[in-house]
N, CA, C and O atoms as a GROMACS GRO file, in nm:
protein
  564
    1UNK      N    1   0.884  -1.955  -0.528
    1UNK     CA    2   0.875  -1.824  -0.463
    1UNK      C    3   0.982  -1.733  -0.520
    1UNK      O    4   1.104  -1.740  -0.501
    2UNK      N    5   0.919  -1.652  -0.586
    2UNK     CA    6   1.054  -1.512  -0.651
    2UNK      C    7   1.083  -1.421  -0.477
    2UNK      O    8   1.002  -1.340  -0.430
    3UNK      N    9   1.232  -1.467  -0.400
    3UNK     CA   10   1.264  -1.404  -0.312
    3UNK      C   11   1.307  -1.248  -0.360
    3UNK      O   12   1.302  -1.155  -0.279
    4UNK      N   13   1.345  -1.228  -0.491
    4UNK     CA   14   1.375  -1.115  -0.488
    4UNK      C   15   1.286  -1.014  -0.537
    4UNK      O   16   1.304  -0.894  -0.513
    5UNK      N   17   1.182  -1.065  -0.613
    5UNK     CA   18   1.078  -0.954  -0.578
    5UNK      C   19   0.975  -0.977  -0.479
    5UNK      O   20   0.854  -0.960  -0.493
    6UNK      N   21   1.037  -1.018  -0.378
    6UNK     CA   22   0.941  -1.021  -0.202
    6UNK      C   23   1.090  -0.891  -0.195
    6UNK      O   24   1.067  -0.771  -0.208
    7UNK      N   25   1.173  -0.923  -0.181
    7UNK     CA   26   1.307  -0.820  -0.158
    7UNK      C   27   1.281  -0.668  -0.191
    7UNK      O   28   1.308  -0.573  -0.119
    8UNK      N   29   1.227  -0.666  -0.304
    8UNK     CA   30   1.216  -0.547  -0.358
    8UNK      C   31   1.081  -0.489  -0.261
    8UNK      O   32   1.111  -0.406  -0.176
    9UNK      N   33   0.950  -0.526  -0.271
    9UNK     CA   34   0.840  -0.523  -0.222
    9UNK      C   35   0.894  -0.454  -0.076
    9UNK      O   36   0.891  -0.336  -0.041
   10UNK      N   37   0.944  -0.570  -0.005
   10UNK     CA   38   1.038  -0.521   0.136
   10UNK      C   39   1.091  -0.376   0.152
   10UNK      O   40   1.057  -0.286   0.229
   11UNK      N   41   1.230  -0.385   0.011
   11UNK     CA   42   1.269  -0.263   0.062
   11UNK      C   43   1.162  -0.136  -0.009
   11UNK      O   44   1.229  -0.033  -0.008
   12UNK      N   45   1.094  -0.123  -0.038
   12UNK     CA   46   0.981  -0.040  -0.085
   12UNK      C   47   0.897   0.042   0.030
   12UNK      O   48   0.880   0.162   0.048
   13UNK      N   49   0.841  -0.101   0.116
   13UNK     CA   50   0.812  -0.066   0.277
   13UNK      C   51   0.864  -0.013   0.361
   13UNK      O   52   0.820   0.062   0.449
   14UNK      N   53   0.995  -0.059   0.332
   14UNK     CA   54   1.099  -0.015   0.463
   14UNK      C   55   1.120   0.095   0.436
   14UNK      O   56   1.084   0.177   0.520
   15UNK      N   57   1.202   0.162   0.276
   15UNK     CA   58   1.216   0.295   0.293
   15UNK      C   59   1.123   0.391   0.308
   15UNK      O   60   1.144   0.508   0.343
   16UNK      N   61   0.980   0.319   0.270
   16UNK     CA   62   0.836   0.447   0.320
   16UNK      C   63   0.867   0.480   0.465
   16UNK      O   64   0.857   0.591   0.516
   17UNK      N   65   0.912   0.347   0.534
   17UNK     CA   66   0.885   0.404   0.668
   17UNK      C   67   0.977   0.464   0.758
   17UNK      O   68   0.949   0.504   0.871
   18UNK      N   69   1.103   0.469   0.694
   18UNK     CA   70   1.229   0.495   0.712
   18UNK      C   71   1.285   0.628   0.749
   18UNK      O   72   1.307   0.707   0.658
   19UNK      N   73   1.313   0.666   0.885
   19UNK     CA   74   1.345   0.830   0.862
   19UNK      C   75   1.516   0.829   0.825
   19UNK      O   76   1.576   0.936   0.841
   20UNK      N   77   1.573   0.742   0.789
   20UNK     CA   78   1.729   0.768   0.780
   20UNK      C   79   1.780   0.661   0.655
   20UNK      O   80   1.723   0.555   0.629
   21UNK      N   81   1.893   0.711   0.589
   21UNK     CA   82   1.890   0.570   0.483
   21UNK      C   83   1.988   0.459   0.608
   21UNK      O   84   2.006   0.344   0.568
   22UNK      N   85   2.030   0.484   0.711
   22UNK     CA   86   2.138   0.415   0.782
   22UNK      C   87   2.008   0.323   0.870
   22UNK      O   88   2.033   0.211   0.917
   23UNK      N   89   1.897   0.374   0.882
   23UNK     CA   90   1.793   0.321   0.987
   23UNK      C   91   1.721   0.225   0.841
   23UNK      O   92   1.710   0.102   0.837
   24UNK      N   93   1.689   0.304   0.753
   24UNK     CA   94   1.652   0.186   0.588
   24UNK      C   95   1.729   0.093   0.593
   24UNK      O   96   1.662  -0.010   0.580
   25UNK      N   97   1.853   0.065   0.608
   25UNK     CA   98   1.984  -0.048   0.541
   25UNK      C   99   1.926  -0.141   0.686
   25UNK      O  100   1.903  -0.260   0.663
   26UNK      N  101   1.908  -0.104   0.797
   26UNK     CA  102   1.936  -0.151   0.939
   26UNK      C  103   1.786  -0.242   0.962
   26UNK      O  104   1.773  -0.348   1.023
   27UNK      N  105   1.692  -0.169   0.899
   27UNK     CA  106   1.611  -0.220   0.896
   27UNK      C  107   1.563  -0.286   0.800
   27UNK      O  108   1.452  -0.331   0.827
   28UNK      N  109   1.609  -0.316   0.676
   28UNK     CA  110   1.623  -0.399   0.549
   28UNK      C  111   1.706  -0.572   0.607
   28UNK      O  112   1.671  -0.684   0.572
   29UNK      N  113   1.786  -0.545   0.674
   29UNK     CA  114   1.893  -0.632   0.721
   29UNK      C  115   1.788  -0.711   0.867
   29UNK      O  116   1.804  -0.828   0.901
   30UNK      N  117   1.720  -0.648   0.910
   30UNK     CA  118   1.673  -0.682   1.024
   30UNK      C  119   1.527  -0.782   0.943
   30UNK      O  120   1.500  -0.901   0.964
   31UNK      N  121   1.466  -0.699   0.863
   31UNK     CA  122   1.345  -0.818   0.785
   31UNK      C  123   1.372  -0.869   0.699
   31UNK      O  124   1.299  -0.967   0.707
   32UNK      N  125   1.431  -0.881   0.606
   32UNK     CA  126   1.516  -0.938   0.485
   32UNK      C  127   1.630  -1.049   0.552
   32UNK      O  128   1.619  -1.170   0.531
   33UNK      N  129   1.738  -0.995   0.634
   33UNK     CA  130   1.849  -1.071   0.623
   33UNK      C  131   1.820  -1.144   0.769
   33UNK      O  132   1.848  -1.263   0.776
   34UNK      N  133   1.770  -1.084   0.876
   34UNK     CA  134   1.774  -1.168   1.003
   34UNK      C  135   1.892  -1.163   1.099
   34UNK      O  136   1.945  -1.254   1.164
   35UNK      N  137   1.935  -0.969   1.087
   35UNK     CA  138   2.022  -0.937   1.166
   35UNK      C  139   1.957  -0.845   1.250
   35UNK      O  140   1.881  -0.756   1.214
   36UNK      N  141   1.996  -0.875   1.378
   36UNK     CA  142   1.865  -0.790   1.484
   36UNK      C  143   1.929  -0.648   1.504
   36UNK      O  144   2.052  -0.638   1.501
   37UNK      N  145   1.846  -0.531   1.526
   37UNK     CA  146   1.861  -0.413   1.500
   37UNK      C  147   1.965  -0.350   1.634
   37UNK      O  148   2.038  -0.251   1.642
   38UNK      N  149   1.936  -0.443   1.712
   38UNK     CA  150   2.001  -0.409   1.864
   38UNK      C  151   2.150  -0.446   1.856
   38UNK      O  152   2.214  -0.479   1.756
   39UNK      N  153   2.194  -0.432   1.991
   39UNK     CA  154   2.353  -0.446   2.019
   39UNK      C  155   2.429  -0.596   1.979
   39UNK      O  156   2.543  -0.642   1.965
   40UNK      N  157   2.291  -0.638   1.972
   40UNK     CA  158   2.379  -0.786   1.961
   40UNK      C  159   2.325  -0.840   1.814
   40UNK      O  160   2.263  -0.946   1.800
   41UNK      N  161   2.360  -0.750   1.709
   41UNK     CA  162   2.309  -0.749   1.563
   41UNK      C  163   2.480  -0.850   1.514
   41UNK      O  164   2.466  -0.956   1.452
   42UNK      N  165   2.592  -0.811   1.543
   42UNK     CA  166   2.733  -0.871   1.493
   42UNK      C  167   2.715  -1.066   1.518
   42UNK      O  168   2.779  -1.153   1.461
   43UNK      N  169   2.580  -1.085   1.646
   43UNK     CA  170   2.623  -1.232   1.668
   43UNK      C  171   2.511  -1.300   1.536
   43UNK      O  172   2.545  -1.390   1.459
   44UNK      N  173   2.375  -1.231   1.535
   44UNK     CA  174   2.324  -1.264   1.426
   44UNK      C  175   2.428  -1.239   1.237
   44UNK      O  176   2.400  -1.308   1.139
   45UNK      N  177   2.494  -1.172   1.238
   45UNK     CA  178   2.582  -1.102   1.120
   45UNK      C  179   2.690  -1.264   1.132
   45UNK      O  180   2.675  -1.351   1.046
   46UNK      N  181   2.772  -1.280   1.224
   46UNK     CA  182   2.860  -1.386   1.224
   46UNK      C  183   2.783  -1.521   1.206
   46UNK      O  184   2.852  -1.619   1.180
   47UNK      N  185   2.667  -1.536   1.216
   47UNK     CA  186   2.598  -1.655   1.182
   47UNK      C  187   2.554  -1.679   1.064
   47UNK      O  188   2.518  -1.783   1.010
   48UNK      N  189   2.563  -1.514   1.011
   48UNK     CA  190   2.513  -1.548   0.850
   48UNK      C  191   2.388  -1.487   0.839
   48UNK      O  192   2.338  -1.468   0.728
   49UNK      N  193   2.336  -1.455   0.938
   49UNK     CA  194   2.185  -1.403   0.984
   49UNK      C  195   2.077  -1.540   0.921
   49UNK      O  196   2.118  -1.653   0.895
   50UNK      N  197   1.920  -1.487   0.905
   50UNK     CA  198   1.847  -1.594   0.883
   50UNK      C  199   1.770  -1.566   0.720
   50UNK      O  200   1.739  -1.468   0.652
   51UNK      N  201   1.765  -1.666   0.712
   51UNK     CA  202   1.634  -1.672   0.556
   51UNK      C  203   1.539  -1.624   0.595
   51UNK      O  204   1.478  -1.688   0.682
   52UNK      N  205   1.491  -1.510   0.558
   52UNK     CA  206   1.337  -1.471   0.614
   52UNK      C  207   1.292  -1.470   0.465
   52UNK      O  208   1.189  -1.412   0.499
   53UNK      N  209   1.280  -1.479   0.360
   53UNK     CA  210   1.253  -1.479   0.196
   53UNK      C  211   1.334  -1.567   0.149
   53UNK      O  212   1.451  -1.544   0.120
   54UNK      N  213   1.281  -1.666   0.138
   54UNK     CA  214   1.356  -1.819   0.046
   54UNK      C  215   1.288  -1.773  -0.059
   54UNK      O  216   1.187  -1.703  -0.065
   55UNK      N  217   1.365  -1.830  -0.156
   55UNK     CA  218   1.328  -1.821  -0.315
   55UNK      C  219   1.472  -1.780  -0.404
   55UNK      O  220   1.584  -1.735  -0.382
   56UNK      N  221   1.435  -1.799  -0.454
   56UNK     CA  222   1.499  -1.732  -0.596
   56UNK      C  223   1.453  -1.603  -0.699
   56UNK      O  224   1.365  -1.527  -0.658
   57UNK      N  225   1.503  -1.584  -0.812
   57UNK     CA  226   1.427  -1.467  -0.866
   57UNK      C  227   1.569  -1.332  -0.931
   57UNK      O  228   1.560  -1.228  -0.994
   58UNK      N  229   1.697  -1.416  -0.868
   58UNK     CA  230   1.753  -1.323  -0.886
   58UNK      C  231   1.889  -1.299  -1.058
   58UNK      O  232   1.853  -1.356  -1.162
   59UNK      N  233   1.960  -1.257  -1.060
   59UNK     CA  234   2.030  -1.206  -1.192
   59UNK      C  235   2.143  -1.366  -1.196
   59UNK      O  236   2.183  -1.415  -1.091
   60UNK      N  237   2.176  -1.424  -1.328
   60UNK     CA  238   2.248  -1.507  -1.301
   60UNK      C  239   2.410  -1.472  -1.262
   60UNK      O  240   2.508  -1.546  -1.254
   61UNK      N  241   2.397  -1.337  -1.241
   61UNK     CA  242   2.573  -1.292  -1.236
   61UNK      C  243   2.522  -1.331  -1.053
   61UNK      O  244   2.599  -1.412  -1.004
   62UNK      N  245   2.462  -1.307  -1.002
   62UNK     CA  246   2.405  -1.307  -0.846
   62UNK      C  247   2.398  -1.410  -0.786
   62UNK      O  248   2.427  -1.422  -0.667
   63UNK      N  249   2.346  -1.527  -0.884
   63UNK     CA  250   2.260  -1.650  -0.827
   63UNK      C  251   2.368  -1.745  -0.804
   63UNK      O  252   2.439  -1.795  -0.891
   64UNK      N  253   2.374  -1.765  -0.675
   64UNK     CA  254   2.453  -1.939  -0.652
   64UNK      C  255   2.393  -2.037  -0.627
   64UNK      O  256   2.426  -2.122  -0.544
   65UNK      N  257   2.281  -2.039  -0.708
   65UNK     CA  258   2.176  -2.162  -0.683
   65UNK      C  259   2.121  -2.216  -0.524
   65UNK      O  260   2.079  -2.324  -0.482
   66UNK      N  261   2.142  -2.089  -0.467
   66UNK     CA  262   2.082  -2.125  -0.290
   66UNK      C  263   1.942  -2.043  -0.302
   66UNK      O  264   1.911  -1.956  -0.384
   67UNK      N  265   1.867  -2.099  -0.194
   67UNK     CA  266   1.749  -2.011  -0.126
   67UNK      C  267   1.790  -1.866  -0.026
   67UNK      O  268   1.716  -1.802   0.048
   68UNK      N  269   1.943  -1.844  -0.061
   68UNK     CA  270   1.959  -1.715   0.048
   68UNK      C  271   1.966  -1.629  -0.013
   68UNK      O  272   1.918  -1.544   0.062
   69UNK      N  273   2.005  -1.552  -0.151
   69UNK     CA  274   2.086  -1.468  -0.187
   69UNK      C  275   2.007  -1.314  -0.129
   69UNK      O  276   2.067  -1.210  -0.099
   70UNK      N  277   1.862  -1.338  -0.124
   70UNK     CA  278   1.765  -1.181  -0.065
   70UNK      C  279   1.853  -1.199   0.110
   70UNK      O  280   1.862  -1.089   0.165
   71UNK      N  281   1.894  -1.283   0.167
   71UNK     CA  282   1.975  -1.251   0.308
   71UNK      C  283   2.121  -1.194   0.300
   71UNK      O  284   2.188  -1.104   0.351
   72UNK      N  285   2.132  -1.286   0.214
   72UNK     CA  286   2.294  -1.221   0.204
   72UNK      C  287   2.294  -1.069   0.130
   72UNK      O  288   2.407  -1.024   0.147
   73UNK      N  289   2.235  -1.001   0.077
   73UNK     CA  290   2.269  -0.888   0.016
   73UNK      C  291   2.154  -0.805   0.122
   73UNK      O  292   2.168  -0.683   0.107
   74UNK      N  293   2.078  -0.829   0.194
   74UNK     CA  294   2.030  -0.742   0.300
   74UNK      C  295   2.104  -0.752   0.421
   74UNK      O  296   2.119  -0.651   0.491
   75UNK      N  297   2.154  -0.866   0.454
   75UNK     CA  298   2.278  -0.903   0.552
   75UNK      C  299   2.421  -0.797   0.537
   75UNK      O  300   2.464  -0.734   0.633
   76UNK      N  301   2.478  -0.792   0.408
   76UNK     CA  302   2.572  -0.737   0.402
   76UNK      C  303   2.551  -0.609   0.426
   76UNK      O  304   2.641  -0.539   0.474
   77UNK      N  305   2.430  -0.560   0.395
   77UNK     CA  306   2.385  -0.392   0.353
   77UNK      C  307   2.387  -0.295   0.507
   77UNK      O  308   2.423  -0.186   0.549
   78UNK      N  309   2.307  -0.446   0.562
   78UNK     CA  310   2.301  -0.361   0.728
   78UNK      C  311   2.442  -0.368   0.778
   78UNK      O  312   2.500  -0.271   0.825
   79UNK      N  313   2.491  -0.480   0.767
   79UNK     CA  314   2.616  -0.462   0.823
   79UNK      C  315   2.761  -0.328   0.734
   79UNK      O  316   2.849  -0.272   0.800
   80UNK      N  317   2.750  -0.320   0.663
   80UNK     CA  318   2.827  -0.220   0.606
   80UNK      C  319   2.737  -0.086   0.670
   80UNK      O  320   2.821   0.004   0.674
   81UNK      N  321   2.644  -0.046   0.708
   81UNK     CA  322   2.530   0.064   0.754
   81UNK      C  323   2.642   0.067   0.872
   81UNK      O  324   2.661   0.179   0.920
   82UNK      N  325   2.699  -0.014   0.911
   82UNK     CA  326   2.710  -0.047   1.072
   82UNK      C  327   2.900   0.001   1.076
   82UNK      O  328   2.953   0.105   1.116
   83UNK      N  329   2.955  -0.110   1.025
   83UNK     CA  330   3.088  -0.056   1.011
   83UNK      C  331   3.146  -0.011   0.917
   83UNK      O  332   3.265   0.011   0.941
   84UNK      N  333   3.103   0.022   0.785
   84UNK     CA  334   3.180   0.051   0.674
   84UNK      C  335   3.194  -0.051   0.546
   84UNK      O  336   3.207  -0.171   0.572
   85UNK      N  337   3.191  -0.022   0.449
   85UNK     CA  338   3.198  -0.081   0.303
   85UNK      C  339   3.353  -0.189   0.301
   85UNK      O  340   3.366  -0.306   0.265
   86UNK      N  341   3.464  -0.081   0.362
   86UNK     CA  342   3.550  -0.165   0.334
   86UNK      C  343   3.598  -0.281   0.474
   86UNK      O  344   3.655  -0.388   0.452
   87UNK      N  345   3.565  -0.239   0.592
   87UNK     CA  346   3.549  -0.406   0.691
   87UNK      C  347   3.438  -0.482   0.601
   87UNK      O  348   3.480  -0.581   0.540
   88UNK      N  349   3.340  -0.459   0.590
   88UNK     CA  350   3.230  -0.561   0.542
   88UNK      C  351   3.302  -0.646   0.413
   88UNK      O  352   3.274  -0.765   0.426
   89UNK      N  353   3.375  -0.625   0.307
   89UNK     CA  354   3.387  -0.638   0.218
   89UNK      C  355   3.526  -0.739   0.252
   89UNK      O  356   3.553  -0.832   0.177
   90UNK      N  357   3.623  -0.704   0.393
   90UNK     CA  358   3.725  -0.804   0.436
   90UNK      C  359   3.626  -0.917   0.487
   90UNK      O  360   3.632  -1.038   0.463
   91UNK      N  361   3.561  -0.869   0.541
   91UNK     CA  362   3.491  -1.004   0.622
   91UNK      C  363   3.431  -1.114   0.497
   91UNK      O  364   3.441  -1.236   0.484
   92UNK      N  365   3.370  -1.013   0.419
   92UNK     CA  366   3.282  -1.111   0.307
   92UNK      C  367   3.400  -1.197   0.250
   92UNK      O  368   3.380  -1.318   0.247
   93UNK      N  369   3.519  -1.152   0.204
   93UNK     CA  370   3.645  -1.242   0.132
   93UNK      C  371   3.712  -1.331   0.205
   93UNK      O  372   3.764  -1.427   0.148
   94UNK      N  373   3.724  -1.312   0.373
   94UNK     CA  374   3.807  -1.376   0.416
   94UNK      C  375   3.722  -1.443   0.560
   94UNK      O  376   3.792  -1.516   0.630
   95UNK      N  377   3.606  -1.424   0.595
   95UNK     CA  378   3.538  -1.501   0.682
   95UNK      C  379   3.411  -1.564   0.625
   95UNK      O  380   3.372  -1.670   0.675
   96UNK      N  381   3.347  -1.510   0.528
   96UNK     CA  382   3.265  -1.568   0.443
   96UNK      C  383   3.308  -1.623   0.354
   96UNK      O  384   3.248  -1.712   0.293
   97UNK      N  385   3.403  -1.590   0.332
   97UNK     CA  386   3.505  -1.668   0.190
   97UNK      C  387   3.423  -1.670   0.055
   97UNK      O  388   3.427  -1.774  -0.011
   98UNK      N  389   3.339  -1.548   0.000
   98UNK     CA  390   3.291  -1.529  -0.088
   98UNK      C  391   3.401  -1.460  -0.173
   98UNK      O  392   3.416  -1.344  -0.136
   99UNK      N  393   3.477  -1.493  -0.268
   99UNK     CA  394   3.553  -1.417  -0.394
   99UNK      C  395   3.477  -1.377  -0.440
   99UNK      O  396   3.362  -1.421  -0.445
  100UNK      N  397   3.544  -1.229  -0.511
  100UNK     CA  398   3.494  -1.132  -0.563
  100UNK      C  399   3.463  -1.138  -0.724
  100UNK      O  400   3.441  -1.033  -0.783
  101UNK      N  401   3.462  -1.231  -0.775
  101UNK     CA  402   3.443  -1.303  -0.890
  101UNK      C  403   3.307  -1.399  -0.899
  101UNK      O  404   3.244  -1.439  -0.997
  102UNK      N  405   3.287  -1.420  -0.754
  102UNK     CA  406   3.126  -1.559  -0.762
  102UNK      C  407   3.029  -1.433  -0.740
  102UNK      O  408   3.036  -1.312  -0.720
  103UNK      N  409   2.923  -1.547  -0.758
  103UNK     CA  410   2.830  -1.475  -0.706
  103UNK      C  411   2.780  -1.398  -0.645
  103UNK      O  412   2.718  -1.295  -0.670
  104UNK      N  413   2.819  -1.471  -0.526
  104UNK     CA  414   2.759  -1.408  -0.383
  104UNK      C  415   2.927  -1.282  -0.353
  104UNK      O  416   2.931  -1.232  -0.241
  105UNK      N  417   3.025  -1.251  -0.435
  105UNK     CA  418   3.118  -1.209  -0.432
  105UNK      C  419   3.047  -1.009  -0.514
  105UNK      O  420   3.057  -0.892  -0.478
  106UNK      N  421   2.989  -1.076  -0.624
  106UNK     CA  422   2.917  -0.988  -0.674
  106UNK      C  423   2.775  -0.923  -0.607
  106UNK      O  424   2.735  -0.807  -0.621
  107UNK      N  425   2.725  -1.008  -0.549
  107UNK     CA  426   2.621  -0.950  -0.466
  107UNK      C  427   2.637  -0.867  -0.350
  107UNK      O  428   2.549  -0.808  -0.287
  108UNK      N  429   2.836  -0.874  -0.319
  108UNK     CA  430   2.854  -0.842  -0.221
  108UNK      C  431   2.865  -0.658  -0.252
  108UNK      O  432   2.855  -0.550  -0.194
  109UNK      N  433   2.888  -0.707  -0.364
  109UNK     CA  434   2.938  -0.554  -0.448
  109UNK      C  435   2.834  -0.468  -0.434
  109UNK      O  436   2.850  -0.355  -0.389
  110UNK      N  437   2.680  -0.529  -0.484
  110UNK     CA  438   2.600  -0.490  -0.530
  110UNK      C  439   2.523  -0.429  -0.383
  110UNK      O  440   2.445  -0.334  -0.394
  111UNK      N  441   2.546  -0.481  -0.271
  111UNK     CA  442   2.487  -0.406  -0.164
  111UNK      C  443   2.517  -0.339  -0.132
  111UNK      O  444   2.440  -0.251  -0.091
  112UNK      N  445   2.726  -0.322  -0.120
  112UNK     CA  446   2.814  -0.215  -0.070
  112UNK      C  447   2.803  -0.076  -0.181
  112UNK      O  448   2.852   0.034  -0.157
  113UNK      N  449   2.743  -0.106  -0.278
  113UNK     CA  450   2.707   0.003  -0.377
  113UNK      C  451   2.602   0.082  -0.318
  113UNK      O  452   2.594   0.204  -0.310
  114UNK      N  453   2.497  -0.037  -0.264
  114UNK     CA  454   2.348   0.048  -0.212
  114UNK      C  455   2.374   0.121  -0.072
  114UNK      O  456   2.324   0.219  -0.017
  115UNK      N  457   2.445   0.056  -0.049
  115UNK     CA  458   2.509   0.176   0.091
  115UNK      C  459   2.533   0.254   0.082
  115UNK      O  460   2.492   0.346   0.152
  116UNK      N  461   2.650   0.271  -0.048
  116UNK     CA  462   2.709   0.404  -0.079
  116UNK      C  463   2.619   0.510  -0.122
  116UNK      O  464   2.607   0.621  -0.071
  117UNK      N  465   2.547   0.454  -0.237
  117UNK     CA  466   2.450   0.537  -0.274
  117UNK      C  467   2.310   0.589  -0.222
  117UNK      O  468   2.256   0.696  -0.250
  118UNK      N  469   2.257   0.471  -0.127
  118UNK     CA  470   2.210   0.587  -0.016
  118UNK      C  471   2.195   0.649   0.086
  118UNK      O  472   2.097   0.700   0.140
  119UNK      N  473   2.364   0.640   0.124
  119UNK     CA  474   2.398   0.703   0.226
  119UNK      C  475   2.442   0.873   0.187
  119UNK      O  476   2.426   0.979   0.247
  120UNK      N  477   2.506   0.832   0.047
  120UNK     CA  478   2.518   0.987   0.000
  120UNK      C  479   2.447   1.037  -0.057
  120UNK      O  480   2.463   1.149  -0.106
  121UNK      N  481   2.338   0.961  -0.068
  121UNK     CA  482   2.206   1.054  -0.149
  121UNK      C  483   2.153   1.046  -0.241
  121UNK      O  484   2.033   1.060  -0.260
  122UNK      N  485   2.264   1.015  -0.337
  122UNK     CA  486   2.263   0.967  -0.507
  122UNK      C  487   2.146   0.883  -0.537
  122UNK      O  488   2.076   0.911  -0.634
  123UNK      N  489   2.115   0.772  -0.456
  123UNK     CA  490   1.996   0.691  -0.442
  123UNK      C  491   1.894   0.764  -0.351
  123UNK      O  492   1.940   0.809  -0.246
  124UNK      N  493   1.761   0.783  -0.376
  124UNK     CA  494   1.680   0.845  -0.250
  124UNK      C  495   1.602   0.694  -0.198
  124UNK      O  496   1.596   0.581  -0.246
  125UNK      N  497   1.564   0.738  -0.115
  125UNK     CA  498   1.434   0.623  -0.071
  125UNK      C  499   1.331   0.617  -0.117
  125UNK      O  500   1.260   0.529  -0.068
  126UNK      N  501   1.281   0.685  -0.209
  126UNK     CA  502   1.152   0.672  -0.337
  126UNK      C  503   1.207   0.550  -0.380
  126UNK      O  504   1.169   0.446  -0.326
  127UNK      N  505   1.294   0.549  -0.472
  127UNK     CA  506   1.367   0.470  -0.573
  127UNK      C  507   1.503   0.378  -0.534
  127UNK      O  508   1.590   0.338  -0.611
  128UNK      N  509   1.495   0.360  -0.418
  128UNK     CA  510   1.590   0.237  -0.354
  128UNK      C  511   1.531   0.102  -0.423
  128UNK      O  512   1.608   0.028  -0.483
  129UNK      N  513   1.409   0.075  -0.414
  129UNK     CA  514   1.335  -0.055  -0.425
  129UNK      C  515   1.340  -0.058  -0.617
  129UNK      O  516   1.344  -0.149  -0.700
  130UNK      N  517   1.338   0.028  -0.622
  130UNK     CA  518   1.369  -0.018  -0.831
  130UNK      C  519   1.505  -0.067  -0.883
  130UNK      O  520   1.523  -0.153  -0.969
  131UNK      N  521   1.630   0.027  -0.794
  131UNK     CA  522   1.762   0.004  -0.803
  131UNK      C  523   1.759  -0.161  -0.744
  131UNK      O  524   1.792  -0.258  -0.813
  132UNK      N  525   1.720  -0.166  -0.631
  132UNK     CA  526   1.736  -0.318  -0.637
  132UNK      C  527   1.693  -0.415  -0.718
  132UNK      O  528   1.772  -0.507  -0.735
  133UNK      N  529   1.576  -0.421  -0.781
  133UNK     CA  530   1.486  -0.491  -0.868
  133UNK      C  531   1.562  -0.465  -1.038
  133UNK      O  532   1.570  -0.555  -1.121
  134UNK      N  533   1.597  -0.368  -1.052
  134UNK     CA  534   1.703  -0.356  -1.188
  134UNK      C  535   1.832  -0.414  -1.214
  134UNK      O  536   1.886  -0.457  -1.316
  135UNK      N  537   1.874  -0.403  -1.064
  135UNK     CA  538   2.039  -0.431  -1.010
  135UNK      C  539   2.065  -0.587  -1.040
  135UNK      O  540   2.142  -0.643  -1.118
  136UNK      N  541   1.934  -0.652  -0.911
  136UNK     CA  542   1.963  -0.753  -0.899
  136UNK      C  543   1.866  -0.896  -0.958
  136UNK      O  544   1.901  -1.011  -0.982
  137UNK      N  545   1.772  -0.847  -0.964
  137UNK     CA  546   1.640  -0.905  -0.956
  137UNK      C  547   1.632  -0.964  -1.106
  137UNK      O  548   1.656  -0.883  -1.195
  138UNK      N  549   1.599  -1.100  -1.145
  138UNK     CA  550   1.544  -1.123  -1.273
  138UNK      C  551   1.442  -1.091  -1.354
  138UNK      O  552   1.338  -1.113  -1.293
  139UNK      N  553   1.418  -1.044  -1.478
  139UNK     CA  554   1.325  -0.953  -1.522
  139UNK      C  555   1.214  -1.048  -1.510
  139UNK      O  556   1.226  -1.170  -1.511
  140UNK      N  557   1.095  -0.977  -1.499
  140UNK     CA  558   0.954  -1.029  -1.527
  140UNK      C  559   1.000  -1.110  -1.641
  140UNK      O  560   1.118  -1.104  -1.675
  141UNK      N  561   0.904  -1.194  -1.711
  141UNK     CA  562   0.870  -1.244  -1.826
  141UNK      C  563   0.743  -1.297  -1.841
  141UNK      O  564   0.708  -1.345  -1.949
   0.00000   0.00000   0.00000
């Protein structure tokens, strides 16, 4: 199963249906990562949220050879939507204990980027779902 182009596919849907990029990230994180959209989204986030897209599919700078990496980079995305790029990014180093050198250290990068960029615009929601699939995603062949 290529999880990351189910990922891409995902966020494609989500931002069609999306009136906000903060309600896109929230709701990317909620079908992708398995962090619930409501008040009690931080107890799903501290668990790691859930695999809803097992597979693989993704860049080898990305891949830590697990079935999660489409959770963890929709996981991180909603949660930075929520408090900010730079808590998300303490938590990822020092409660997830992902270094910023592995994988999942780089993937962490790679979501706190998609926040940035479409929260300020730079990214629209047409073209969220290609940035991910370019970013992260392993090419067709």
């Amino acid at each position: 199963m290529n999880a990351c182009a189910d990922l891409v596919s995902a966020a494609a849907r989500i931002a069609a249906q999306s009136a906000t990029s903060r309600a896109f990230l929230i709701d990317l994180g909620a079908e992708v990562g398995g962090v619930r959209r409501g008040p009690l989204w931080f107890v799903d986030a501290g668990r790691g949220g859930r695999n809803r897209l097992r597979g693989r599919g993704f860049r080898p700078h990305v891949d830590d050879g697990t079935d999660g990496q489409a959770r963890h980079f929709a996981g991180i995305a909603a949660v930075a939507a929520r408090i900010g790029a730079r808590p998300t990014r303490w938590l990822a180093l020092h409660v997830l204990r992902d270094p910023a050198g592995s994988a999942d250290g780089r993937l962490t990068d790679h979501a706190l980027d998609l926040v940035r960029l479409t929260r300020s615009g730079e990214l629209n929601r047409r073209t969220v779902a290609e940035w991910i699939r370019v970013t992260i995603c392993e090419p067709a062949r």
